[in-house]
N, C-alpha and C positions, 0 to 999 in steps of 0.2 A: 863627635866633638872634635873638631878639627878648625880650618881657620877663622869657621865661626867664633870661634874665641879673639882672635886676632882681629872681629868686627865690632869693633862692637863687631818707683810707681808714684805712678805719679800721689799726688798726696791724698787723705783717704779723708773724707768727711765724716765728723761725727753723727751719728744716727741719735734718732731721738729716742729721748728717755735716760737717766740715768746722767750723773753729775759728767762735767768734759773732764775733769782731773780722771774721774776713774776710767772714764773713754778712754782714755790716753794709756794709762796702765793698764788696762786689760789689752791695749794695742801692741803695749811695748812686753807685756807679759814681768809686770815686775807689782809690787805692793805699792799701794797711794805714798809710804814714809821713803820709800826707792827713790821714789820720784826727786826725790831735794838732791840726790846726788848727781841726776843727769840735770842737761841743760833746761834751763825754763823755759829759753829763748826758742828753742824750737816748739815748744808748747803753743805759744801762741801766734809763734809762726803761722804754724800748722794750721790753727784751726781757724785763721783769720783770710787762709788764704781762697780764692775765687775758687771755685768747682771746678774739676777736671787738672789743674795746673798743678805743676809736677812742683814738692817743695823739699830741699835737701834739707837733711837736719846738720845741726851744728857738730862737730866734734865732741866726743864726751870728754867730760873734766878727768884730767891727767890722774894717775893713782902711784904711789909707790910702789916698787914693783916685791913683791915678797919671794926672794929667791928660795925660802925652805917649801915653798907650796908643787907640789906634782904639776909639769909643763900641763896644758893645752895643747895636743898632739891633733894636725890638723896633714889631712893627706892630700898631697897634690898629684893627680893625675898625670905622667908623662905623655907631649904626645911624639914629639921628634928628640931632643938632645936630653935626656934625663940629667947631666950634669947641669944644662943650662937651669934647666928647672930648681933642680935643689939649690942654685945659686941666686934665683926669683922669690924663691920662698922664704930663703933666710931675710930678705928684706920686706917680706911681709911680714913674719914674725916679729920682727923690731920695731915696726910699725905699730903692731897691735900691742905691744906688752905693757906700755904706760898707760895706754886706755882699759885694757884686762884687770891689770895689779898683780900679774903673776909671769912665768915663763911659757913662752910660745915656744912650740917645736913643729918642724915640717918635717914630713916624709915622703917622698918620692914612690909613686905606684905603678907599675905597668901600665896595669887596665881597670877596670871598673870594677872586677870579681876581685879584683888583691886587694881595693878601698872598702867593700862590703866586708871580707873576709877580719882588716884589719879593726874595724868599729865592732865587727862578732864579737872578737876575741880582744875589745878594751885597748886594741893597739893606736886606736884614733879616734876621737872627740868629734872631729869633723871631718868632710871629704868634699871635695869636688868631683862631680858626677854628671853622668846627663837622666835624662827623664826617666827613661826605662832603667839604669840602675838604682836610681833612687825609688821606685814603685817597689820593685822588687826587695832589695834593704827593707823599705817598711813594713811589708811584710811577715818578711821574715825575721825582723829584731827589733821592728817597732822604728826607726829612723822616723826624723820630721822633715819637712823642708824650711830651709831659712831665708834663702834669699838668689833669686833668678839672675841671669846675664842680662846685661843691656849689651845689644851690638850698636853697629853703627846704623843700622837702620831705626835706630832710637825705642825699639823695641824688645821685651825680654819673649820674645817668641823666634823663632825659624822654621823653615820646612827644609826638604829632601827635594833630589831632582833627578831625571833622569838623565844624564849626559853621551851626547855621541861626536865623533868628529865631524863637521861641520860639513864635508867634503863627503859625508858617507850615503848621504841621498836618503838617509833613516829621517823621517819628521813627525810619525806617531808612534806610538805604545804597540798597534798593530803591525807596525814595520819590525818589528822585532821579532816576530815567531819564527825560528829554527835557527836563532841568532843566539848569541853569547852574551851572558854582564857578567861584573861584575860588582859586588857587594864591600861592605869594606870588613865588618866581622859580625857571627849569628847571633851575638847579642848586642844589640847594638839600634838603636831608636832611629837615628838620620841616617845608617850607612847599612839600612837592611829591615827593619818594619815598617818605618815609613814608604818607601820605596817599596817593595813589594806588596803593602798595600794597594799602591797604586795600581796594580797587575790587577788585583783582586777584586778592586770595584770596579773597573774598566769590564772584568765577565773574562778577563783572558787567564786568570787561575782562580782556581779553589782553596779555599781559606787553608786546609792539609797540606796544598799543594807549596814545593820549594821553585821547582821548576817544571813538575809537571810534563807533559809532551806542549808546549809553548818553546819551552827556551833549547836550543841543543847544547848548551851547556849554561850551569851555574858554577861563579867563581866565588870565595870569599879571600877576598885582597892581602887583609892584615890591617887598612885603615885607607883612611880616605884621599889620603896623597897615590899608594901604588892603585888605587880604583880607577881615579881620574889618569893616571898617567898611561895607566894598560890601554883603557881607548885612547889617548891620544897617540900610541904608538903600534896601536894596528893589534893589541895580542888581543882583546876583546871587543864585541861591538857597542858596549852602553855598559856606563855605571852605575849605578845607582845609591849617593850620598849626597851629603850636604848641602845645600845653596853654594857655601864660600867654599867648595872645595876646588874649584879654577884657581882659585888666587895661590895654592900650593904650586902651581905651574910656573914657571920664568914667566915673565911679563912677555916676551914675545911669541910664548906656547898658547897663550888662552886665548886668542882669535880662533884658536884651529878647533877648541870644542863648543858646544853650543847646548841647550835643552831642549826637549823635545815635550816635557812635562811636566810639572811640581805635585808635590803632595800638600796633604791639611796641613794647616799650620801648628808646632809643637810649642809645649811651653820649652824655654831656653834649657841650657845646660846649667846646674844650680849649685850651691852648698848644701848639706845636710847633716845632721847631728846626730847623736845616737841620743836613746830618750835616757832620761836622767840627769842631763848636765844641770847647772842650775839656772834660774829664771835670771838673775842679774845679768851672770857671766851674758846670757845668748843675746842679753836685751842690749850691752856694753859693744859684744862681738859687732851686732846686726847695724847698731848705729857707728860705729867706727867705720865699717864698710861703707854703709850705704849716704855717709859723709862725702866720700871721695870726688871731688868733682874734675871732670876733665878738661874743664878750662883752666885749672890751676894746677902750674908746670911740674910743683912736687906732688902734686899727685897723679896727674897725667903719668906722671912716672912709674907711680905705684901700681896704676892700673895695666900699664904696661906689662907689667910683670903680673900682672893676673890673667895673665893669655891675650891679653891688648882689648879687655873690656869696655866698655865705655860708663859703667858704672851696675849698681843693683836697682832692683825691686823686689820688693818684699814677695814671698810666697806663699801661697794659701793652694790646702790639699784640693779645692774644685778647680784651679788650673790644669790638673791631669784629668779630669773626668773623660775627654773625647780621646785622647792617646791609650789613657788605661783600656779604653774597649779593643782599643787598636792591639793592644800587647796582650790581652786574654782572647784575643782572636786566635792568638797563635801558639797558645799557652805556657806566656812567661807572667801573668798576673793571673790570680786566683778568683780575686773578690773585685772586677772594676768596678761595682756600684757604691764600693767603700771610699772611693777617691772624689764621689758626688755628693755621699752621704756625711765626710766628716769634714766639721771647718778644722781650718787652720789654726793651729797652735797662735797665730799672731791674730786673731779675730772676735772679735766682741762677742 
């Protein structure tokens, strides 16, 4: 998760059977009497609107905010300036507390293992994460998904790539044997499963295999900025992360790297809950968010500061179904057939 974030659903039709009010609430996950407190106006937005077209909901109606009640402790993932970060998230928090009715708190994470650990152990309500830590959370402590990135390719998916210097005469997967990558860390969905997938359906590694006699050596970076920068500086021959991982380059470095390959497409980098919150809170959280539009300058702003998203989409557990095979391939998921088999918490 790198500056795919800095990239950047559409609206869901009612199914037949069963009244639209309660469609609606078992969408938004709240009780049919919930419903008088959120907007009506996106109600009928919603369900009035053509197939396939994407419909923002409205803003929820403001709430006093109850200073005696326990914050909302939500973790935001550092990926470069953690100062910068925790000064991002204080004005998300201020953003969400009137729509909440309660106190929001941010916390600042290393890495994806310090926002699992911090939801274990009740230190976080929510977290920003990418695919493979959030499978894994569910796993292990029941986590749900809430709500996916939109980049700017207007999409909440991305893939991985394999990057070489452009000048280095590498233009296939095959041109890499007794060659160097590297990675950006071993748990990690875009900067190291995906990508090494790619080796593995090509027939040039075995699923065990890290590097196998293929590579003469494997690197793992630390993240997706020293990946791409080691090839463009001659220390490795190929990295293998992100799509957007050029644009952490100066603007006059990313001519000099190029791709040689992409992988399957992943669902985005997401939010996630630990189970138990309540239905209101996630229902208030999910539309405050997924409100934000980026054609409007105060919120453009806000989005900004959500790693320069271009807005959400809602999450549902069969968007991991082809990645989960991808991370039990290599045995960091247990059960991928549970990521096909169970709907989402936001699903009829």
């Amino acid at each position: 998760m790198v500056q795919e974030k800095a990239q950047g659903h559409e609206g869901t039709q009612a199914r037949s059977g069963g009244s639209t009010l309660s469609f609606v609430a078992r969408r938004l996950r709240v009780s049919v009497p919930l419903l008088s407190v959120l907007t009506v106006g996106f109600l009928v937005t919603s369900l009035s609107a053509p197939p396939g077209e994407h419909v923002r909901p409205p803003k929820p109606a403001e709430l006093p905010i109850d200073t005696t009640s326990p914050p909302l402790r939500i973790a935001f993932v550092s990926y470069a300036n953690p100062q910068q970060v925790a000064t991002d998230s204080e004005a998300i928090c201020r953003y969400l507390e009137p729509y909440l009715g309660i106190p929001v708190k941010g916390t600042v994470t290393l890495d994806y293992g310090s926002a699992i650990e911090a939801m274990r152990f009740e230190q976080a309500d929510l977290a920003f994460v990418d695919p493979l830590a959030f499978m894994m959370a569910h796993e292990q402590i029941g986590a749900q998904p809430l709500l996916l990135e939109i980049y700017t390719t207007g999409s909440p998916t991305y893939y991985s790539c394999i990057w070489v210097r452009r000048d280095s005469g590498i233009k296939t997967l095959e041109d890499l044997r007794g060659k160097t990558i590297a990675y950006a860390d071993q748990v990690d969905m875009s900067g190291h499963l995906l990508p090494r997938d790619m080796f593995v359906r090509a027939g040039l590694l075995n699923n065990d295999q890290l590097g196998g006699e293929f590579f003469k050596q494997v690197y793992f970076a630390g993240g997706d900025e020293q990946a791409v920068r080691a090839v463009l500086n001659g220390f490795v021959d190929a990295a293998g992360v992100s799509q957007f991982s050029y644009l952490l380059l100066r603007p006059q470095e990313r001519d000099q790297v190029t791709v040689i390959d992409r992988s399957v497409d992943s669902p985005s980098h997401l939010i996630m809950a630990r189970s138990g919150l309540p239905d209101e809170l996630i229902a208030r959280f999910e539309q405050a968010l997924l409100a934000l539009d980026p054609n409007d300058p105060q919120d453009k702003a806000l989005l900004d500061r959500l790693y320069g998203v271009q807005g959400f989409a809602e999450a549902k557990f069969s968007d991991f179904a082809e990645v989960a095979k991808i991370a039990a391939r290599y045995g960091f998921v247990k059960k991928p057939a549970a990521f096909a088999a169970q709907a989402a918490p936001t699903d009829p």
